[in-house]
C-alpha positions as CSV (number, residue, x, y, z in Angstrom):
1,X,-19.4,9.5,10.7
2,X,-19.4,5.7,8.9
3,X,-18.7,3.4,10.8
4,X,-16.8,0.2,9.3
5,X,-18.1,-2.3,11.7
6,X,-20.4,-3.6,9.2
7,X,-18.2,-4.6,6.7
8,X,-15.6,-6.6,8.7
9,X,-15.6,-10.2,9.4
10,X,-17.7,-11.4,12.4
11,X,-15.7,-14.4,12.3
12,X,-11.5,-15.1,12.2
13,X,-11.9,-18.2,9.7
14,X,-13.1,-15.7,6.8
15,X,-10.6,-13.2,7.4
16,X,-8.3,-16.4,7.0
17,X,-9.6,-17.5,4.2
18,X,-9.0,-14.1,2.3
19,X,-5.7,-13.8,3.7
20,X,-4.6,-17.0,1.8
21,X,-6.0,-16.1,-1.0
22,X,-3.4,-13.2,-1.4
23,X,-0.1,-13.8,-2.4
24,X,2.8,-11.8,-1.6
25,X,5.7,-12.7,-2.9
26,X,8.9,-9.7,-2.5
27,X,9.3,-8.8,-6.0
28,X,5.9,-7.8,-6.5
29,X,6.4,-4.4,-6.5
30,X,6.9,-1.2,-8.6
31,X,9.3,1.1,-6.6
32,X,9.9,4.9,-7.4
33,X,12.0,7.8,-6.0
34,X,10.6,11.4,-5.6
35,X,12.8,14.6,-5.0
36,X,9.8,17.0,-4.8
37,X,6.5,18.1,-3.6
38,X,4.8,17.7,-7.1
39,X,6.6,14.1,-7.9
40,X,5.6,12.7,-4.1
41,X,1.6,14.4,-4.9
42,X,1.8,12.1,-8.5
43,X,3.0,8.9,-6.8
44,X,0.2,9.0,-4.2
45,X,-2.2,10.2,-6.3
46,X,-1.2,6.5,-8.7
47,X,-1.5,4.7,-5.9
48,X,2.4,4.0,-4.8
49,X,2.4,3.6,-0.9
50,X,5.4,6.1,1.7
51,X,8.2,3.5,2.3
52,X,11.1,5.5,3.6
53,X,13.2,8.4,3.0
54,X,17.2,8.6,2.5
55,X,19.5,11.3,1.5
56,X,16.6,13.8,0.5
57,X,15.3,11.2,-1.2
58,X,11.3,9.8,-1.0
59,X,10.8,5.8,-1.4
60,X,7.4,4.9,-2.9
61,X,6.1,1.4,-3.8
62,X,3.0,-0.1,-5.6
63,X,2.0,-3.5,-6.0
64,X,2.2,-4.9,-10.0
């Protein structure tokens, strides 16, 4: 087992610092519908992220 302790911030001011560096503005995305099992396996394999499901329907996003 790996443990992940090492890599995270030992101090809140860092962490802060990254976090500002990011900016997330809401129409940074790539959105994408899948209807089945092979379309949902290609979008997570790209890197698009589960949002939410409607009507049958699977709602996938990815950052630009």
């Amino acid at each position: 087992m790996v443990s992940i302790a090492p890599y995270s911030h030992k101090n809140i001011k860092y962490t802060l610092k990254y976090t500002q560096l990011v900016n997330f503005q809401d129409g940074d995305y790539i959105f994408k519908v899948a209807r089945k099992p092979e379309e949902i396996k290609e979008l997570i394999e790209a890197g698009f992220e589960y949002v939410t499901d409607q009507n049958g329907l699977k709602f996938f996003r990815k950052r630009k």
